[in-house]
Each structure stands twice: as C-alpha cells, then as structure tokens.
C-alpha positions in Angstrom: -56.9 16.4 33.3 -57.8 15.0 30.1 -59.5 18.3 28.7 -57.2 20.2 30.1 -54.2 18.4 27.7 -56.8 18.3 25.1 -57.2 22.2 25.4 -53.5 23.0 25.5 -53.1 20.4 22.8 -55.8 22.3 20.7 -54.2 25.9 21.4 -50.4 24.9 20.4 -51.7 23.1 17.0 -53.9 26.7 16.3 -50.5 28.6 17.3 -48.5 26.2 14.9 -51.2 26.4 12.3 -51.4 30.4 11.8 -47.5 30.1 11.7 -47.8 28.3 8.5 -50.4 30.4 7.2 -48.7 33.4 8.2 -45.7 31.8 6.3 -47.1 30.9 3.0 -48.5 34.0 2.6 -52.6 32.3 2.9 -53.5 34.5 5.8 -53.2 38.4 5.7 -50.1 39.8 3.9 -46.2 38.2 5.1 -43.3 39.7 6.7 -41.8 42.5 3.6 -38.9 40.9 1.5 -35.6 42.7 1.5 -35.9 41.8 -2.4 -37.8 40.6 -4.8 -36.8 39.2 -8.4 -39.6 39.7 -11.0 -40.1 39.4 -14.3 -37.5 36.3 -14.9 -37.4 33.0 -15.9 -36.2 31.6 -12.8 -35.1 27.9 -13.0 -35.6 26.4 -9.8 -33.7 22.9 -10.3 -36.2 21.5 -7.1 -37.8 18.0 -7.7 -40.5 19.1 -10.5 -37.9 21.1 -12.4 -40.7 23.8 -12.2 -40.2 27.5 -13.8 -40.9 30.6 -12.1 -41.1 34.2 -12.9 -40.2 35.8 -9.0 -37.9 35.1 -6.5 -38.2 36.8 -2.4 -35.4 36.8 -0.3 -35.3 37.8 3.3 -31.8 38.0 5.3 -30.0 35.0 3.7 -32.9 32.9 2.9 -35.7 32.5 -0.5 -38.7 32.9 1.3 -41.1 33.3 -1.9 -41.0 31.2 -5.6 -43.8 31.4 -8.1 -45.4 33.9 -10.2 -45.2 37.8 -10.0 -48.5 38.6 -9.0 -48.3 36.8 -5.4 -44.4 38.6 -5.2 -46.3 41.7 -5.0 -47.7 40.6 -1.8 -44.1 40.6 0.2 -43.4 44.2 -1.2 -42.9 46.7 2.2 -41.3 50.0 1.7 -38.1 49.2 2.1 -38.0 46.3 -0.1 -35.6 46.8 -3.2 -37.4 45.3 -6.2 -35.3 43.9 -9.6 -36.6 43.5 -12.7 -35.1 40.6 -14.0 -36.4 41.5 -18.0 -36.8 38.0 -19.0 -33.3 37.1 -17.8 -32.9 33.6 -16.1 -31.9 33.3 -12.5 -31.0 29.7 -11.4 -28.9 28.4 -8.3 -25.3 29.4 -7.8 -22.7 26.8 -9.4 -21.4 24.0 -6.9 -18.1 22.6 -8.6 -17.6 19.2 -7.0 -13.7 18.5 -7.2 -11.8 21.5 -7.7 -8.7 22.7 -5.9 -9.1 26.2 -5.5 -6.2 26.2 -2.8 -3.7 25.4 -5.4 -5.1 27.2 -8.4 -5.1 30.3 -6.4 -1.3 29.8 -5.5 -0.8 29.3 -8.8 -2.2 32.5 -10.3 -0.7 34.3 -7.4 3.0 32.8 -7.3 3.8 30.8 -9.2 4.7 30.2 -13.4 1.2 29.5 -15.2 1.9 27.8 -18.4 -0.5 29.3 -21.2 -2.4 28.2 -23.9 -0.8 24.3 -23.0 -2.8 22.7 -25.4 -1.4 24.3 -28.7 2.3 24.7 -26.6 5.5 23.3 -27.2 8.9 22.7 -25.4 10.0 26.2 -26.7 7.2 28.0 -25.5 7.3 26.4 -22.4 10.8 27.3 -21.8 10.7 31.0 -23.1 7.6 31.4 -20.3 10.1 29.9 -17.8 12.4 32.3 -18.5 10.1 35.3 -18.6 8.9 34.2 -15.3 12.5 34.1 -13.8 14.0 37.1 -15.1 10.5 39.2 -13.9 11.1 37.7 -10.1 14.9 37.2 -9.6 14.5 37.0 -6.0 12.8 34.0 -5.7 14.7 31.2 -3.8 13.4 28.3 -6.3 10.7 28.8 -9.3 7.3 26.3 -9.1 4.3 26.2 -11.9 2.2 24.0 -13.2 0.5 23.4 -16.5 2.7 21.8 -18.8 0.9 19.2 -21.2 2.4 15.2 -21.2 2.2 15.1 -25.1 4.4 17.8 -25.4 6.8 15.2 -24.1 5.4 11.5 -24.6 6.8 8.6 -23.0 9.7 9.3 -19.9 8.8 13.2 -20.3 10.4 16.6 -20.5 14.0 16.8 -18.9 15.4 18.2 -16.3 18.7 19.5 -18.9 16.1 21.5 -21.1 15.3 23.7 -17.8 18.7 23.6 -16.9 19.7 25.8 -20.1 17.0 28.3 -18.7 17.5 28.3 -14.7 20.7 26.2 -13.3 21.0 27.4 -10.0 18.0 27.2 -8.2 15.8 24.4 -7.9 12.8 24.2 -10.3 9.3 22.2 -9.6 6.6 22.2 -12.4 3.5 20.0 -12.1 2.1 19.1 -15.1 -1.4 19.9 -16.3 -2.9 16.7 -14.9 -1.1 17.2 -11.4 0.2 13.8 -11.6 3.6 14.7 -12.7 6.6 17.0 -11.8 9.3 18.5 -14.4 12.7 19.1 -12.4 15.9 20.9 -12.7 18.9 19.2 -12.1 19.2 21.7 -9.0 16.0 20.0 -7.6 17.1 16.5 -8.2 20.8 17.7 -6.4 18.9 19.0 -3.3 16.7 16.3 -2.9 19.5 13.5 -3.2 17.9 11.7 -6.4 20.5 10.4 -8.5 21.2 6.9 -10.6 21.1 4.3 -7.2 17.8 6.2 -6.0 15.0 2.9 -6.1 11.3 4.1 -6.9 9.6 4.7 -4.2 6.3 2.6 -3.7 3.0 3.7 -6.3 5.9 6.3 -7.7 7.9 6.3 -10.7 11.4 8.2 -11.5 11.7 8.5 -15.3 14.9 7.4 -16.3 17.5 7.8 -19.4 18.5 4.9 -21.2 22.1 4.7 -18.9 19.5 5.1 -15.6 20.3 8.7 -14.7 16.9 10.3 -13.6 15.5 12.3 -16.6 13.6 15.0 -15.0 10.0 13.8 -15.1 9.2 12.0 -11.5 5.6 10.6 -11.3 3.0 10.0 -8.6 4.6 9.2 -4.8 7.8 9.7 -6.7 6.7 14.0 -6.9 6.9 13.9 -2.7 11.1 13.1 -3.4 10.9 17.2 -3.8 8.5 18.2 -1.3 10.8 20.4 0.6 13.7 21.2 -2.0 11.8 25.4 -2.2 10.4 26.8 0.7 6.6 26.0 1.5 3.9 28.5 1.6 2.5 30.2 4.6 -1.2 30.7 5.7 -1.3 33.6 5.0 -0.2 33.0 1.1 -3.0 30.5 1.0 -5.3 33.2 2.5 -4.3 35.3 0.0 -4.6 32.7 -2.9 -8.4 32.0 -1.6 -9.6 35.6 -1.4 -8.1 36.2 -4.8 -9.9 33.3 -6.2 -13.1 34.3 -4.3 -12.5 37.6 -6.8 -11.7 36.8 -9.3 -12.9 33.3 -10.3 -15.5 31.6 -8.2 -18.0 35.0 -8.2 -17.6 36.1 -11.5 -17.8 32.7 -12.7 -21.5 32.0 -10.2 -19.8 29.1 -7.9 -20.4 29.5 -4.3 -19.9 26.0 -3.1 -16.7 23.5 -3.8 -15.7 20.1 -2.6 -12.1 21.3 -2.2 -10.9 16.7 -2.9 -7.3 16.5 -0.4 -6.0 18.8 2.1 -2.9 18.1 3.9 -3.9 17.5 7.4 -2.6 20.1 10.2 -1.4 22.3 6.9 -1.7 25.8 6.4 -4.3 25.4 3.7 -6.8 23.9 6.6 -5.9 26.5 8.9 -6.5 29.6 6.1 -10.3 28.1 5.2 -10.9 28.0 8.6 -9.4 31.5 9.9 -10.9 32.9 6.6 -14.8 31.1 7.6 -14.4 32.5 11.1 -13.8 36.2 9.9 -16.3 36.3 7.4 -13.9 36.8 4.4 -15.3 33.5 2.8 -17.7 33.6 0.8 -18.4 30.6 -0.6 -19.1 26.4 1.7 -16.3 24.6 1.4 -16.2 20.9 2.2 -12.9 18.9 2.0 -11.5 15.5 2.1 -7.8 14.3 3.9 -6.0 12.2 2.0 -5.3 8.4 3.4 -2.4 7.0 1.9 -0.9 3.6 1.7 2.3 4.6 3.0 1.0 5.7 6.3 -0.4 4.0 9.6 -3.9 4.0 8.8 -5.5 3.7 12.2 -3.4 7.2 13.0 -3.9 8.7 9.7 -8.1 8.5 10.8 -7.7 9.7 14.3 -5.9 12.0 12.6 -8.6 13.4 10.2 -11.5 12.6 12.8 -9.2 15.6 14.8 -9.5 17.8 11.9 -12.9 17.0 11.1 -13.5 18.1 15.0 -11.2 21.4 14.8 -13.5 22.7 11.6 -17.0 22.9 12.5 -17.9 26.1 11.3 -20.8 26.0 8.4 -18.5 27.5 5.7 -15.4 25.1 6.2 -15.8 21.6 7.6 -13.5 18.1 6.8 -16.5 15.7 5.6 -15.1 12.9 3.7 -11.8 10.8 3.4 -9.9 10.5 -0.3 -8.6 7.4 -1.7 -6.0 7.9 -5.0 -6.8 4.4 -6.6 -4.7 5.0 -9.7 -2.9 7.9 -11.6 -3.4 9.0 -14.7 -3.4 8.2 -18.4 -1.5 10.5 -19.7 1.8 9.3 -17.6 1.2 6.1 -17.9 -0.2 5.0 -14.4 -4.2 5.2 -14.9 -5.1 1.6 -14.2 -6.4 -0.6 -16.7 -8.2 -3.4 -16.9 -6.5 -4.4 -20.3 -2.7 -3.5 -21.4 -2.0 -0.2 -22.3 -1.8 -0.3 -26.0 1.9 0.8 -26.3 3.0 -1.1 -23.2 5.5 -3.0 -24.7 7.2 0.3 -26.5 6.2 2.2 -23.6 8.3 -0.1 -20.7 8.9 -3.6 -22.3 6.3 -5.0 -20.4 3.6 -5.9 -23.3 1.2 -6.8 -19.9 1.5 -3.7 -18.6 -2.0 -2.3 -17.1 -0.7 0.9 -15.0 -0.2 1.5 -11.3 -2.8 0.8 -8.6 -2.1 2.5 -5.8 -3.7 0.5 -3.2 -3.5 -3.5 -2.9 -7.3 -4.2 -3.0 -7.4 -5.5 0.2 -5.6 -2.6 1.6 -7.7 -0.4 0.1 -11.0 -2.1 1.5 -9.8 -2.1 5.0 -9.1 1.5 4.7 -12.2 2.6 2.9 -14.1 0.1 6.0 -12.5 2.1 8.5 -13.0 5.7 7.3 -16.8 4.9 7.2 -16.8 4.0 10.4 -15.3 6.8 11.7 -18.1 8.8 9.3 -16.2 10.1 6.8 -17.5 10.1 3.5 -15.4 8.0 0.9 -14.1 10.2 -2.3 -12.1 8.0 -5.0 -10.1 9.4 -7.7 -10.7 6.9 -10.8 -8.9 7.2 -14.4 -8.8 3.8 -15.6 -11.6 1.1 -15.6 -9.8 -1.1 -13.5 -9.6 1.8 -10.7 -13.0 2.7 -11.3 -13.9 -1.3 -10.4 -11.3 -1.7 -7.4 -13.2 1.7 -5.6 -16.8 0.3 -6.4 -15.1 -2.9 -4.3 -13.7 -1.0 -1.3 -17.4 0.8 -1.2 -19.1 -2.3 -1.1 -16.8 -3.9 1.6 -17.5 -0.9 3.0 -20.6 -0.5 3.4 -20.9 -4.4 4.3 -19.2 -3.8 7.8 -20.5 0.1 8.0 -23.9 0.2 6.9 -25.3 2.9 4.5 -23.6 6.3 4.9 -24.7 9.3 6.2 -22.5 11.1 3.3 -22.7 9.4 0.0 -19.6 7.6 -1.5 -18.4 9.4 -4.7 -16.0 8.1 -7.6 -14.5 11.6 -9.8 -13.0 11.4 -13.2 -14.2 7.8 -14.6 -12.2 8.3 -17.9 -12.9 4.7 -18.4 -15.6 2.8 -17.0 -16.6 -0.8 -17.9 -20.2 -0.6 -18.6 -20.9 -3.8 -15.7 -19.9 -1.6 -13.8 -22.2 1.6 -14.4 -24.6 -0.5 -13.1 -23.0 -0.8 -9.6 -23.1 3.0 -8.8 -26.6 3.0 -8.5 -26.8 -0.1 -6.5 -24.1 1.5 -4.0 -25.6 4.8 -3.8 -22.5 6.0 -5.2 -22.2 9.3 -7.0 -20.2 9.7 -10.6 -18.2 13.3 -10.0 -17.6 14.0 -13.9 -15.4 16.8 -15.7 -17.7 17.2 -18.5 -14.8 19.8 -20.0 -13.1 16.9 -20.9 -15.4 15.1 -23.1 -14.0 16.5 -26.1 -11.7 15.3 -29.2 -9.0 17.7 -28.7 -5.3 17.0 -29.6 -5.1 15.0 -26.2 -7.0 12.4 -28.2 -4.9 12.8 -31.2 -2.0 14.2 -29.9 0.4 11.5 -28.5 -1.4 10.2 -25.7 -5.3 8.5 -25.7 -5.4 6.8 -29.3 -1.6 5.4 -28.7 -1.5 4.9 -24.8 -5.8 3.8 -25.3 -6.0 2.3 -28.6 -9.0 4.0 -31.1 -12.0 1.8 -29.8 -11.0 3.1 -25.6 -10.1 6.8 -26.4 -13.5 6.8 -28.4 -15.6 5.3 -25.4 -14.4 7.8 -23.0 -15.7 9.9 -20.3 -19.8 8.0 -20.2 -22.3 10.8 -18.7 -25.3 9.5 -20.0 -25.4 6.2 -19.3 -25.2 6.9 -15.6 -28.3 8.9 -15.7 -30.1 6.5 -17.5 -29.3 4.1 -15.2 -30.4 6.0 -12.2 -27.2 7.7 -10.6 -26.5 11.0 -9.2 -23.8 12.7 -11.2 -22.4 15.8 -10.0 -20.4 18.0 -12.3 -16.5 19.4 -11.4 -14.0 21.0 -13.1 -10.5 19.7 -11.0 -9.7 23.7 -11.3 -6.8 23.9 -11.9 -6.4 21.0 -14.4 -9.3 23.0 -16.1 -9.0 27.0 -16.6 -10.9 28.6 -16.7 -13.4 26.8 -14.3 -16.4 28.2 -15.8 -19.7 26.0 -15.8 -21.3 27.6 -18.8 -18.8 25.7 -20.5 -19.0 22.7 -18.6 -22.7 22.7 -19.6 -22.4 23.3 -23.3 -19.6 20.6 -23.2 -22.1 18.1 -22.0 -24.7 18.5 -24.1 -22.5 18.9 -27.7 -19.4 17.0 -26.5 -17.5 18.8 -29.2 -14.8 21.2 -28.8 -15.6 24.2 -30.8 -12.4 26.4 -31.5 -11.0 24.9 -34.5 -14.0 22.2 -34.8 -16.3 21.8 -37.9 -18.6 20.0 -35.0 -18.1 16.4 -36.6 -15.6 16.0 -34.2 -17.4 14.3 -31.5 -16.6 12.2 -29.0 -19.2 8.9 -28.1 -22.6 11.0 -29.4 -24.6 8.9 -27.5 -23.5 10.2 -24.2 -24.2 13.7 -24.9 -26.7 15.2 -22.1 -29.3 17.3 -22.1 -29.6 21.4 -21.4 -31.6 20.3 -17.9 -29.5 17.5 -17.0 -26.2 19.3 -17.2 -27.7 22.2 -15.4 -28.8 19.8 -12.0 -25.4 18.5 -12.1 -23.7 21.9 -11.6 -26.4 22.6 -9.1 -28.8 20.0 -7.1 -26.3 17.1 -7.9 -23.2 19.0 -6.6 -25.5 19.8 -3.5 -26.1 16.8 -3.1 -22.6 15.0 -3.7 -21.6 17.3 -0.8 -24.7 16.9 1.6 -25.7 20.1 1.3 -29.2 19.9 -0.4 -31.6 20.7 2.3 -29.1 23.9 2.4 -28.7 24.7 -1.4 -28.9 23.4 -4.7 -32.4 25.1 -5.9 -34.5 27.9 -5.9 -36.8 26.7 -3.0 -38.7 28.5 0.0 -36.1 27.9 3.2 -33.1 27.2 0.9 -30.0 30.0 1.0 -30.7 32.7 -1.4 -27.7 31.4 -3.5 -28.2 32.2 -7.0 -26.7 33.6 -10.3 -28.4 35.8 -12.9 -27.6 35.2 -16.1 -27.5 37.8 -19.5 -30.1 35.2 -21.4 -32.3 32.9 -20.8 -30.2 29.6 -21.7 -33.7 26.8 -21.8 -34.0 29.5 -25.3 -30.6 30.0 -26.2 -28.4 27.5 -28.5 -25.9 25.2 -27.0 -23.3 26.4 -29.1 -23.7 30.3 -27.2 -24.1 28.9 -23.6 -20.0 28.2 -22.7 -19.1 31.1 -25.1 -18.6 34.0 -22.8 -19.0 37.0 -25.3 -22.4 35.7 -25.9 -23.5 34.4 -22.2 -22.3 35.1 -19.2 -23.0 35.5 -15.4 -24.4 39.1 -14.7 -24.7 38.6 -10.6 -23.9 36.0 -7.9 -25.6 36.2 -4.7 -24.4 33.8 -1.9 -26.7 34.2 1.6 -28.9 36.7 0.2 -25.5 39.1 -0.4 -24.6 40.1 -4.0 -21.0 38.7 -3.7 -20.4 39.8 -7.7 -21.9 42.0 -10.2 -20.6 42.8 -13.6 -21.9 46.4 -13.8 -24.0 48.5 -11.7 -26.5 49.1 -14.5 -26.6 45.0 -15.5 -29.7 44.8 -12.9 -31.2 48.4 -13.2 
C-alpha cells in the first residue's frame, strides 16, 4: 500500500516537474509565441526593477522576459516578430482615481470650458454661448471646468449666465467638481430662493441681502440634481467607448479605479453591459459612495448587492468611498488650522472648513464597510481630513482585522508630517495627483497663498516623503479635473515639480519632494495595481501576468525629464491590453 502511494506519488511530482521545465523553456523548445518583442529596452516594473530586451506573449498572457537570444527559442511559423529598435516597452498606465464616466459625458455632451487656467468670466461666458447657439434644442445646458479664482470668495453668479441663457436651466461644475455655477432658471426649478436653509456638509453662496448668488457648494450641488433631464445608459455607454478611443488607449491606460458610482445608476449598468459584450477594453474597479445623510446599514446592503450584480473580471464594485472634506479652493477642505482669510472670507476668524462626517460617524461607517469587505477609499484635501480618515481606518481595522483590499487616502493636498508616518503603519496607500504639484496661478492666483497662507501653499502635495517612509503611493489624475489625463506628464511632473509653459524652472514647488524617473513610473504601474488588487494580474512585465503594455517612441530611463510629459517629443506608439493591440499611432510606428 505504501509503495504503491509512494509510486503514484513519484509519477505526479515527474508529471508536475516536466510541466515546469516544459514551461521555462529548460527542456526541449516551448509552445511558439503568437509574438515576440525584441530588440527593446523593456522595463519590467517587477520586484528587482530588472531590464529586458524581449517580451513573448501567447493569447492574453507574457509568457517569456529576458534577453533576445532565449526569445528566439518561442519563434514557430506563425509567430509575428516586432522589432522594438531600442524603443522602451513598460506596463500599460493604471490611473488610480479618475472618473472616466463623467469626463466622457463631458466631451460628448456637454460645455467643456478651455484653457481654464489662463480664462476669465468673459471667456467663460462667450463659450456658453457658443455652446448654446450650436445646440438650440437642448432642454437645459450642463459643463464643467470653470476655475474658482476666476471668481474668489462666494463665486460666479447665476445673473452673469442669465445675460447668456435665461430660459432654460443651466448646471456647470467647476474644475474641482466640488462646485456648481447656476442660472437663475435652475435655482427657479429647484425651489432655492432667500428662506432655503443649507443643507447639511453643503453651502448656498449668498449676496449680501441673502438672495442665493449662483455658486452652491458640496451637498448643496444635489438641490439641482433633477432640474435637466438625466442621462441614459446608453449615453454613458457611448461616453465610455469614446473615452476608450480616444483617451485611455492613446494615452497607454488600461486599468482605472473609477472613485463613486451612484448605486443602481445607469453608469453601473453601462460598465457592466459594456464588460459582458466585450466592448471594454480596459479593468475597471469602482467604489459606492456612503454618505452621511443616508441609513448606513441600507446604504451597505445596498453596495454588497452591487458588488454581487458585477462580478465579471473587467467591471466589479470593490471598495466603499468616504468624502471626508471638500475642497480648498471653495473653502470647505478641512483644516487643522484657520483658513488664513477666514475672517474676510465668512467672519468667522476660527474657521477650519467643512468635515463632512462627525468622527465618530465616520468610524462606524468605515467599521462597517470592512466588514462587509469593501475596501475603504477617502477623498482628503486638508490635513485635518487626511488625520480624521487615518482614524476611521484604524477604528477600522481594530473591530475588522486587516483587509483583504488595502485602505487608500487620494489627494493629501495637505498632510501633517505625524501623520505620514501612520500610512505605513495602516497599510494604507497615498493615491496622489502628481499633475498638481506645480506653482501655477492656482498658487498665486486668488486661492492657495490667500485661502493657505505662503508657508501651507508651499508645503503642498508631499510624494516623497511617503516613499521614504515605506508607503505605497499610487499615481491618478481625477480625469476630468485633469485633461488631458496623460501619465507622461504625470511622471515628468513628479520628478521636476515645475510647470513648464511659461516657467523659467525656478518655480518649484517643495524641491525636496520631487521623485525619481523609477519611482514615478511604479506608481503609474505596479502601485496602481496594487492600490486596486490587481498585481498578481498586472502591473509588470512578468511571465503569467496579462500582456498589458505600452511601447513608447524613446527610451525615457535615457531621455530628459523635461521631454517625457511633452507629447511632440514622447509619446505612446502602441497599447496592448490582453495580448490585443487596443491602439496604435500608425501602422508603420512598429514595422
């Protein structure tokens, strides 16, 4: 009996054994590739940051990394074989916090303010106008884009649009998405007028005699929810596939953490109908939204139903989002010290901003979403919000345990240095917007030096002082805050943190953060893999990992920072999600 198991025993370990073998290519010659990748600088992003020259895929997967010599060896007759000439190919782009859903509704629907950071009121206005008289059919007009400084303080008002459009309502979000400009059509349909209270973590901006002005902030932006139509799925299908096309694959990203769907929307049901069909090329993962306002025992059977309606590998609900504050710009980032023109600002010298949470609210909400296994996401402007989310992850993980799906704080405009040192304590994950770590004129201009103060606007925006302390920092755009989305830039921004149009490079905001070339390129890749649970999937150029990659025009480890976000000099020359070129810029590029 005993020889007998020892025998079989014996034969299923020799079975297992040539397997291997046959796999690494040690024993005889492996199964052909459908493509090889030679000649390259491949940057693999895996754990020893190791540089290749070849890449093998077979069906959707990398089956071969190293040099070109052993790639020959997975050469059949059928096997297409691309000379890379020096070129670098490195994994595709994850963008952490981005939502594509809205930018692509946006571009396809709706006014897109341009060029908001040099804009004014006028040209704001004259693009509303364009915008109306080229779509006269349109029941009510929505857009997004415009810039708080353009309008400091209570914001732009509702009788400037009302010279432009006066009969039909009019909902613009502004560039931050914390913010809505209104006509006084909108404020007439929704029933705001001089007796309408605040609503809770909301603000209605008000003239001096208490008549709303046309700005409404935070919870106060849901007053005009339903005042235009809402779109359909199939609008949001639309919006996704166009973004597909013309953002995420000629820009390399193939994986987004999409940070607050509406639950049982239409958005939900077009990732999913679009996953199901194969249209969707790109893994989305998303987050419902638990507000304070609601029931919170219903709002997580709620999600936990949507997590179990979306299991498909390309669209799934993994994680639960928290707003902890708003933003600086309007006034309702939370701070731990008084916003520097408080008393100007509101008459309230104390004035810190607007949590939206009571802590202890927010910790039994946070408690309960892990364990119902969601993943906890936190959006975090001011250091005070950025301290009350590391508290709700602690409590947290106190009654929960450790999470299967890492917590995650995104924006961290401000971030008391104590505090750095929590995130890698709590496992937690810093989801950054290196875009933003720039002196632009939203330093100058009317909002961080007056709201901040000069020594808080220059100590924005840490990166580097999370790495050095050992945490995971994934890299995001919040598409469409940022446009275009493109993580060359994202990259270059991180390592100069300068803003080079209209720079002399002196210009730069808190040197010591700036990152390395490397570093920024893991946190568009491996980090953002791994901020979404998706590493043992993606995130490097690895043996068993989906063939998801991008093939640059140069080699960036040789090229200077200054060319890398500068897309007449670099530029994505092919994405390939699942082994399938989802974009190429020419048919000659790889020939």
């Amino acid at each position: 009996m005993r020889q007998g198991q020892y025998t079989f025993a014996n034969r299923a370990f020799a079975a297992l054994l040539l397997f291997v073998i046959a796999q690494c290519g040690l024993a005889g010659t492996p199964a052909p590739a459908d493509t090889i990748f030679f000649n390259g600088v491949i940057y693999t992003a895996d754990k020893a940051h190791a540089i290749a020259q070849a890449v093998a895929i077979r069906d959707d997967k990398i089956v071969f990394v190293g040099n070109d010599s052993r790639a020959q060896s997975y050469i059949g007759p059928k096997t297409i074989q691309i000379n890379l000439k020096s070129r670098l190919l490195m994994p595709a782009f994850t963008d952490a916090h981005a939502h594509l859903d809205q930018g692509g509704i946006q571009a396809l629907y709706e006014i897109s303010f341009t060029d908001v950071i040099n804009a004014t009121l006028k040209d704001y206005l004259r693009q509303i106008g364009d915008f109306a008289k080229a779509f006269p059919g349109l029941r009510g007009y929505r857009g997004m884009g415009w810039v708080n400084g353009v309008a400091p303080g209570i914001g732009p008002l509702a009788s400037d649009l009302d010279r432009i459009i006066p009969a039909k309502p009019v909902v613009l979000r502004s560039q931050d998405g914390h913010s809505v400009w209104i006509n006084s059509k909108a404020l007439e349909l929704a029933h705001i007028t001089k007796s309408t209270k605040d609503p809770q973590n909301g603000k209605i901006e008000r003239l001096p005699n208490g008549i709303p002005a046309g700005t409404l902030r935070e919870e106060a932006m849901s007053l005009v929810n339903n005042v235009i139509p809402a779109y359909t799925q199939q609008q949001y299908e639309d919006a996704i596939v166009y973004f597909q096309k013309t953002v995420a694959g000629p820009l390399g990203i193939t994986q987004i953490f999409v940070p607050g769907l509406p639950l049982g929307g239409p958005q939900m049901a077009a990732f999913a109908s679009l996953a199901r069909s194969g249209k969707l090329s790109m893994r989305i993962r998303t987050a419902a939204v638990i507000s304070p306002e609601e029931p919170l025992a219903q709002q997580i059977q709620a999600a936990a139903s949507e997590r179990a309606k979306y299991a498909n590998p390309l669209f799934q609900v993994s994680s639960a989002k928290f707003f902890v504050d708003g933003v600086i710009e309007g006034h309702t980032g939370y701070l731990l010290h008084p916003y520097t023109d408080a008393a100007k600002y509101n008459g309230q010298p104390g004035y810190r901003g607007m949590p939206m949470w009571p802590s202890a609210a927010l910790n039994s909400a946070s408690t309960a979403a892990a364990k119902a296994g969601f993943g906890l996401h936190y959006h975090a402007i001011g250091d005070a919000a950025v301290r009350m989310a590391l508290d709700a992850i602690a409590a947290a993980q106190n009654a929960a345990g450790n999470p299967a799906i890492p917590p995650s704080i995104t924006h961290l405009q401000l971030v008391a240095p104590e505090d750095i040192l929590r995130f890698e304590k709590l496992g937690t994950i810093a989801v950054v917007q290196p875009y933003w770590f720039v002196i632009d004129k939203y330093y100058f201009w009317n909002i961080q030096v007056p709201y901040l103060g000069k020594l808080r606007a220059d100590r924005e925006y840490p990166m580097h002082s999370f790495l050095k302390n050992g945490v995971l920092v994934a890299s995001s755009s919040d598409y469409p805050v940022t446009l275009p989305p493109n993580p060359l830039i994202g990259i270059e921004t991180g390592v100069l943190r300068w803003y080079q149009e209209g720079s002399s490079g002196k210009e730069v905001l808190w040197p010591r953060e700036r990152c390395t070339l490397e570093q920024m390129m893991d946190s568009f890749t491996i980090n953002g893999a791994k901020s979404m649970s998706l590493d043992n999937i993606s995130g490097s150029i690895e043996a068993g990992k989906s063939a998801d990659f991008v093939i640059l025009n140069r080699d960036i480890l040789r090229t200077p920072p200054k060319m890398i976000g500068d897309p007449h000099q670099t530029f994505v020359l092919a994405t390939y999600f699942r082994g399938r070129k989802i974009f190429s810029r020419t048919k000659q590029d790889l020939q």
